[in-house]
N, CA, C and O of each residue as an XYZ file, in Angstrom:
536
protein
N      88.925    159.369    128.543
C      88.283    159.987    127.398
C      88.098    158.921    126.322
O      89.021    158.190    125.963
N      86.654    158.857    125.740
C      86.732    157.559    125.063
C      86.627    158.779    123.509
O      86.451    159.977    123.731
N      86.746    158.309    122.185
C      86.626    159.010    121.076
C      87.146    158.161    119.710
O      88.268    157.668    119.589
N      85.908    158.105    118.572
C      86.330    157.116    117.817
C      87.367    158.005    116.894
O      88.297    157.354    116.419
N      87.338    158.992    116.674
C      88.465    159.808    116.040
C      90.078    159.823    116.564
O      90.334    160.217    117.701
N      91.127    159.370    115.659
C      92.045    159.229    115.785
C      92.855    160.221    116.585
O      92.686    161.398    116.266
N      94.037    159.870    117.950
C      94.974    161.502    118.235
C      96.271    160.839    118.147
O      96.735    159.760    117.780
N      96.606    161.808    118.578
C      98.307    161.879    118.696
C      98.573    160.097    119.601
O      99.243    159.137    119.222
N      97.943    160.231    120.537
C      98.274    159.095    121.677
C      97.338    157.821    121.250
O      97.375    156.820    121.965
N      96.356    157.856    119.891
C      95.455    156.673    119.789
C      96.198    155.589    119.229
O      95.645    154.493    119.139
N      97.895    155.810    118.668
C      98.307    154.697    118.019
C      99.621    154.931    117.460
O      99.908    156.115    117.640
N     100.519    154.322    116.873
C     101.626    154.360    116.562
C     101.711    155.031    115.648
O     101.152    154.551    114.662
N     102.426    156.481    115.417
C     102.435    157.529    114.567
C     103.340    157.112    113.457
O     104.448    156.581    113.531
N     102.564    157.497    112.297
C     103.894    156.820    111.083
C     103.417    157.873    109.621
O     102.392    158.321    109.108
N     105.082    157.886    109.379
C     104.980    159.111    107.748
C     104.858    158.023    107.094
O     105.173    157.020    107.735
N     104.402    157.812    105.706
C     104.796    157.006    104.611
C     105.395    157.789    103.474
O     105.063    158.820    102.891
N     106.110    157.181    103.394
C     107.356    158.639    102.024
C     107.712    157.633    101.163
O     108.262    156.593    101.524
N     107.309    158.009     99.636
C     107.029    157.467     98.686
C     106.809    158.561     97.796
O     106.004    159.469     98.003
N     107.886    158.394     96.346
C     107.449    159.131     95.551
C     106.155    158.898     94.360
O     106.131    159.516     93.295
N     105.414    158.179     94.658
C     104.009    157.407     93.804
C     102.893    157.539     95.136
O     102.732    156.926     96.192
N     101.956    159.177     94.166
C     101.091    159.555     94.977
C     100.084    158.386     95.057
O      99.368    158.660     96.020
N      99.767    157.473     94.637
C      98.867    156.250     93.947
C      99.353    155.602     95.051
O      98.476    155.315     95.865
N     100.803    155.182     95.429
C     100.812    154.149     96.257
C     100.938    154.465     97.502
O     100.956    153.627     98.404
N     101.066    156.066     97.723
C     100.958    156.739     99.566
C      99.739    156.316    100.010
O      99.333    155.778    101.040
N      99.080    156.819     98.621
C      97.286    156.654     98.996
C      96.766    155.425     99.422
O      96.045    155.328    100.416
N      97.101    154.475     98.710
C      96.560    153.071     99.185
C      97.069    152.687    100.038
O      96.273    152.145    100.805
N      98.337    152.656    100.461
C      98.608    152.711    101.371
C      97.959    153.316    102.807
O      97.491    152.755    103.797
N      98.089    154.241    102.568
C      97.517    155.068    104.021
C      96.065    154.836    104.250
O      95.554    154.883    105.369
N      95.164    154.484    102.714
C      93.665    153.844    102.944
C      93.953    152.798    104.376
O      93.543    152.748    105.536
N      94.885    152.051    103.526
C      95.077    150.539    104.643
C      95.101    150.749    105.625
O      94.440    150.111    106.445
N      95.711    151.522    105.860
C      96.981    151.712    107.015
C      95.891    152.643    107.759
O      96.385    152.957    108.841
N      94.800    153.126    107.636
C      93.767    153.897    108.250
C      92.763    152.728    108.687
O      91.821    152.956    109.446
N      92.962    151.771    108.286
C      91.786    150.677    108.926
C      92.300    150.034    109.999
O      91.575    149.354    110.726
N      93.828    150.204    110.252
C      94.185    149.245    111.614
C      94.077    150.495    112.761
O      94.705    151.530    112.539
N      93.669    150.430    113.375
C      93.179    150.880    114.607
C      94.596    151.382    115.591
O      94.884    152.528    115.936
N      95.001    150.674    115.755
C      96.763    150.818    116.353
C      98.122    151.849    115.537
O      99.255    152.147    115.916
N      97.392    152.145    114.371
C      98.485    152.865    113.607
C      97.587    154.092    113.124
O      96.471    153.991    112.616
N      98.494    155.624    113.456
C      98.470    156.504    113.093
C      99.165    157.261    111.733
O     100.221    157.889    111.810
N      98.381    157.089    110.466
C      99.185    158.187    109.880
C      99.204    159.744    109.471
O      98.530    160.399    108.676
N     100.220    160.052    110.315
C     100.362    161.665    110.406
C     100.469    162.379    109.196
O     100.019    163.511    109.019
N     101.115    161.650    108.308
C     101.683    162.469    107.368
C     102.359    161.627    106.276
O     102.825    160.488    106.307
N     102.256    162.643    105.198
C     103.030    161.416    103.633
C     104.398    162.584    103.002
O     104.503    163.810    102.961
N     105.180    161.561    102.631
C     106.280    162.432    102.112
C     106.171    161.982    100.566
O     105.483    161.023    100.217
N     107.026    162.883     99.559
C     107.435    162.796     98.463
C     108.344    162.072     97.912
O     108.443    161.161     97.090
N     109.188    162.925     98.795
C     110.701    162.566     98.503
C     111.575    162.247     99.961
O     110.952    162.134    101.016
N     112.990    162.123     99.919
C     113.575    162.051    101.011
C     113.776    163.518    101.776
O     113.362    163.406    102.929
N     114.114    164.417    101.593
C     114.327    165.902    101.923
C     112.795    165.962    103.079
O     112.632    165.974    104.299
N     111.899    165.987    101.859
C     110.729    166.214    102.814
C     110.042    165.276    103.786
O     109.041    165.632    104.407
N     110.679    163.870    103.936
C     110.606    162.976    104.778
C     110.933    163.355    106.158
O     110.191    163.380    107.140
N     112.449    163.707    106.033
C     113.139    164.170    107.189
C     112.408    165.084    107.997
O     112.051    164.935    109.166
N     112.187    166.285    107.045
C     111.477    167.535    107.320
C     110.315    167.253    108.468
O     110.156    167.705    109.602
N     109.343    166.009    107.418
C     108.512    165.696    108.467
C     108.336    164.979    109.656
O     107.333    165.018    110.368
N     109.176    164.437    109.810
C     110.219    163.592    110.779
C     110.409    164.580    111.804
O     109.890    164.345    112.895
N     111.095    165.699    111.644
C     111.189    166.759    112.444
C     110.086    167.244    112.897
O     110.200    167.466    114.103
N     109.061    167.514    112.488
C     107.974    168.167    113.224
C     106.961    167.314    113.603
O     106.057    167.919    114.179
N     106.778    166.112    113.489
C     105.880    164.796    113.978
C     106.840    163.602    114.654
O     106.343    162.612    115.190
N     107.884    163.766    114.585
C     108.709    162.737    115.916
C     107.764    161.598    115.712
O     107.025    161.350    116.665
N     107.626    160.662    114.350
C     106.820    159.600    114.080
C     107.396    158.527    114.942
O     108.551    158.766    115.294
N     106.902    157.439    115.360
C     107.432    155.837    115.982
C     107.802    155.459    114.583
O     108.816    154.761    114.624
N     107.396    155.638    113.417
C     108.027    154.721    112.510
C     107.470    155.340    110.863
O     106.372    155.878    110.720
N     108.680    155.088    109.471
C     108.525    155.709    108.466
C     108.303    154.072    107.805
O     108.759    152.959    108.068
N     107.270    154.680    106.740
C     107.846    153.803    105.601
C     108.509    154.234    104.715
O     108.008    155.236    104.203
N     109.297    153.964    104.357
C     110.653    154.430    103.484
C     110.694    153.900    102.077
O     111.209    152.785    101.984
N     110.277    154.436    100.990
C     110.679    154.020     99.503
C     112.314    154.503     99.362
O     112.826    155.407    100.022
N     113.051    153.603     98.253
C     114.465    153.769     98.465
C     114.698    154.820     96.797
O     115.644    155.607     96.791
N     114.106    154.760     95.961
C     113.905    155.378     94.836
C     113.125    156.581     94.968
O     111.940    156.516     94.640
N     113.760    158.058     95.547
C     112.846    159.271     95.725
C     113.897    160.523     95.564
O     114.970    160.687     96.145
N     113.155    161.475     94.449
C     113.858    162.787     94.325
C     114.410    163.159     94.967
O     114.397    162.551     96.037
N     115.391    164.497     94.885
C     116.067    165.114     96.080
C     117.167    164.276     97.014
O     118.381    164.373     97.199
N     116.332    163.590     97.400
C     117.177    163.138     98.799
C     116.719    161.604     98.508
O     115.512    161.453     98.323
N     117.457    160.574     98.452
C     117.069    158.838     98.434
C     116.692    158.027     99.537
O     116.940    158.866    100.403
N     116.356    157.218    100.063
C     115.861    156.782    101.366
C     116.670    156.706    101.827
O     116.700    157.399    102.844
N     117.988    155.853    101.529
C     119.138    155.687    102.003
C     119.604    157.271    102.957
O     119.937    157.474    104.125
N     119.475    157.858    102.157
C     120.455    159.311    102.627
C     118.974    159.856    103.899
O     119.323    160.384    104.955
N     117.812    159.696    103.684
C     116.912    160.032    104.497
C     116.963    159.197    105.888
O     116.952    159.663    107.027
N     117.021    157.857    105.496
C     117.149    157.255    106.562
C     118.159    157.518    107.727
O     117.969    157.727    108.925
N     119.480    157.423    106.851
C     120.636    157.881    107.550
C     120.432    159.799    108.591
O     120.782    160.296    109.661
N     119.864    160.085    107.679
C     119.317    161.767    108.454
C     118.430    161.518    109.822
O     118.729    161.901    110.953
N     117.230    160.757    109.413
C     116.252    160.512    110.343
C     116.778    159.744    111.868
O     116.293    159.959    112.978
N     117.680    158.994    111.596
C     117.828    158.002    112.561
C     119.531    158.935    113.313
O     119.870    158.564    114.436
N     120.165    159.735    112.802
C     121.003    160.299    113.434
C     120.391    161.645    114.130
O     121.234    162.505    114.388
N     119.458    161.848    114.361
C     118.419    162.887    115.020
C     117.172    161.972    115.838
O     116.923    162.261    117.009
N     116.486    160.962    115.210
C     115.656    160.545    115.830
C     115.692    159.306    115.639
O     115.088    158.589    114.842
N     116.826    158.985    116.828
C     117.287    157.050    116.968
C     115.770    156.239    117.374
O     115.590    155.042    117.149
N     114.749    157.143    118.008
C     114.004    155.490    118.090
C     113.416    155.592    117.019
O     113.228    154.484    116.516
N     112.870    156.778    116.175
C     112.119    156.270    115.068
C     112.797    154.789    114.490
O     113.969    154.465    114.300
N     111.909    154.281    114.363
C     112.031    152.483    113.332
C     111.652    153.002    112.111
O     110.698    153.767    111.971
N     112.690    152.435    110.825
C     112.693    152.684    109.701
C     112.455    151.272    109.014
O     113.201    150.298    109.122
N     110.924    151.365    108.071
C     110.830    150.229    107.238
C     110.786    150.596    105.876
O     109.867    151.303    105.465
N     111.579    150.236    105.221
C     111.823    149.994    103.928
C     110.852    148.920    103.194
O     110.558    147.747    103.421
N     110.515    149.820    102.264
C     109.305    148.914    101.402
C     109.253    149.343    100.000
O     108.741    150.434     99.749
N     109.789    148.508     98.926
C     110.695    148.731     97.594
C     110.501    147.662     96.966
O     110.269    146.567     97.478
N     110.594    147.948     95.652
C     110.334    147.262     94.450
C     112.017    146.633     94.341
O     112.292    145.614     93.706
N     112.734    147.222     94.871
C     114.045    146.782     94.562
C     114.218    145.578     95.438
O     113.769    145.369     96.566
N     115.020    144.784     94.615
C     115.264    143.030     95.437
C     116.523    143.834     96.301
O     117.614    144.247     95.906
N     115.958    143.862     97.478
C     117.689    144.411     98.312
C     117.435    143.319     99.522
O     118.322    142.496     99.294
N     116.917    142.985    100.356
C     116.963    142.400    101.722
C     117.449    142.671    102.933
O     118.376    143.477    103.011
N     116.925    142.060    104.109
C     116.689    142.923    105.068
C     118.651    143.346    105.586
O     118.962    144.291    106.310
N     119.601    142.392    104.989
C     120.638    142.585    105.426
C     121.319    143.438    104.970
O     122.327    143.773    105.592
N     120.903    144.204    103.449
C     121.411    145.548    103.398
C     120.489    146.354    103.677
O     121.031    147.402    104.031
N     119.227    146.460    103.719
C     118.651    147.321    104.629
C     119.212    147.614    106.060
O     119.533    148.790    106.233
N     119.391    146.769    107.116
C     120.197    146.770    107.919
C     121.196    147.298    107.994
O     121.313    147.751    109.133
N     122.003    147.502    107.414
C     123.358    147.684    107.019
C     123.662    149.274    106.522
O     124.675    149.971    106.586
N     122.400    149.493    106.034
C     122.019    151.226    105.453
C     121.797    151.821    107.073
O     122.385    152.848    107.411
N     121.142    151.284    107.773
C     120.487    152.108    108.449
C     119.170    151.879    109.048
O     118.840    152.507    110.054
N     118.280    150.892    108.416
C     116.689    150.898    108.507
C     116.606    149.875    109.040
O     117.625    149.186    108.995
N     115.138    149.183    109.932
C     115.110    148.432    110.906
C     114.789    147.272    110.184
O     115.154    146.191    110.646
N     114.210    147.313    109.198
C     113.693    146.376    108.415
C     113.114    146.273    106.719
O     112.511    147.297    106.398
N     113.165    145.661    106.077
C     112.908    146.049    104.807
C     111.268    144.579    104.646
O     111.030    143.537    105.256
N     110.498    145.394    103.419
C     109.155    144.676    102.919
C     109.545    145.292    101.326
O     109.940    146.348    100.831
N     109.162    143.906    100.883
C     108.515    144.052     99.639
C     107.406    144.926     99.007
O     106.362    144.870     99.656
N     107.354    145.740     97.884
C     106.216    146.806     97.800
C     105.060    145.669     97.295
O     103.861    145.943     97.273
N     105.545    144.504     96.941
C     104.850    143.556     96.363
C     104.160    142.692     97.332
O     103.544    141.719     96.896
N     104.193    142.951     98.702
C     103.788    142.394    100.015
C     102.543    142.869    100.138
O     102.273    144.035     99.852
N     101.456    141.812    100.680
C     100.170    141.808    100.408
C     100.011    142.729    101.952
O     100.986    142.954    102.669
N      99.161    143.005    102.148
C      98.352    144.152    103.121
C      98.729    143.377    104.407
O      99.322    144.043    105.256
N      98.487    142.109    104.680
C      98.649    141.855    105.687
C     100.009    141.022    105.845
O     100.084    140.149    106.709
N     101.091    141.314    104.986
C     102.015    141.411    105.033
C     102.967    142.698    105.840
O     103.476    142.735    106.960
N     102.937    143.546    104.876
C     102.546    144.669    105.376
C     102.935    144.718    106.881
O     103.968    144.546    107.528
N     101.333    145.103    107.207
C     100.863    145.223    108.609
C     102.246    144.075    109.642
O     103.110    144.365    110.470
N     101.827    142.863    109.047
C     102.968    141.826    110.123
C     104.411    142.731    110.350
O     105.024    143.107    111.348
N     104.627    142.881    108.756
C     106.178    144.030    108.928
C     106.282    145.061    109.899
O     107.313    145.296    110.529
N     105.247    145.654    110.014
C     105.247    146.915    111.135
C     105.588    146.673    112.375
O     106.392    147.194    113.149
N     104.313    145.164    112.490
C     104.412    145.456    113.798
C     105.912    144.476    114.668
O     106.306    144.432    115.833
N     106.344    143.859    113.454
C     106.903    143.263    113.731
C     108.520    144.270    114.184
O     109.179    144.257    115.223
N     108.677    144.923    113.107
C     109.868    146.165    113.648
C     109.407    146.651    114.888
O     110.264    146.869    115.745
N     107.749    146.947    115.259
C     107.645    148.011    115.963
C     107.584    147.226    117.451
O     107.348    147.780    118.525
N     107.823    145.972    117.268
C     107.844    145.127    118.038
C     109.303    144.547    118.497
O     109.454    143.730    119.405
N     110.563    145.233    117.545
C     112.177    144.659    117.785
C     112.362    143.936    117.058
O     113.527    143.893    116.662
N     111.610    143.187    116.595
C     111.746    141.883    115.782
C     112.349    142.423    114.014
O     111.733    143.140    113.227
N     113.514    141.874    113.852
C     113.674    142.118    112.411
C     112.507    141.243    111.212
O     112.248    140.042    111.283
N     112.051    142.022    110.366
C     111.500    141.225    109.361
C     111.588    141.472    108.119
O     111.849    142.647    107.864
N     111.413    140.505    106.898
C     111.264    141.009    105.459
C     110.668    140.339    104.772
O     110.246    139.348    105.369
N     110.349    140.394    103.537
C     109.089    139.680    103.010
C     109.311    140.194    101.581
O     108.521    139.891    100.686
């Protein structure tokens, strides 16, 4: 079946959860031009991350660590004790690095200050095993 419209099986399914509707959006603009990545869905906060986690079984979140309700930290830790392969990337204004990212829980941490094709390298680079940060 050939079809230029995106499915379930056209690419690596991913939430982006972020409490800055401004930066889901540009984000997911981007993140709609690589061909290989699916995004299913955007979260708010951490609570509703999980939530969506649960009903889209994503390959991979982007994770803001500063979010209502529930913090990435505590989301991450939720997500990955229910759904171990999801890969968790952390992408934050906060100077933390990939070794307490690691250490929380998440596969890898990016800078929110990481240019697009930064970014992108980060993904595929988790989604690839490879630890990265930037």
């Amino acid at each position: 079946m050939h079809s230029s419209a995106k499915s379930p099986s056209a690419g690596t399914r991913v939430i982006i959860a972020d409490d800055h509707e401004l930066l889901r959006k540009a984000i997911r603009t981007k993140l709609d031009l690589a061909p290989d990545l699916l995004v299913v869905d955007e979260a708010k906060d951490g609570q509703e991350t999980v939530e969506l986690c649960r009903v889209h079984c994503p390959d991979l979140v982007l994770m803001d660590i500063r979010m209502p309700r529930m913090d990435g930290w505590e989301a991450t830790k939720a997500i990955k004790a229910e759904l171990p392969a999801t890969k968790i990337l952390i992408v934050s204004a906060a100077h933390i690095g990939i070794t307490e990212s690691v250490n929380k829980g998440a596969d890898a941490y990016v800078s929110k200050l990481a240019t697009l094709e930064e970014l992108l390298d980060a993904i595929r680079c988790v989604l690839g095993g490879t630890l990265q940060h930037s």
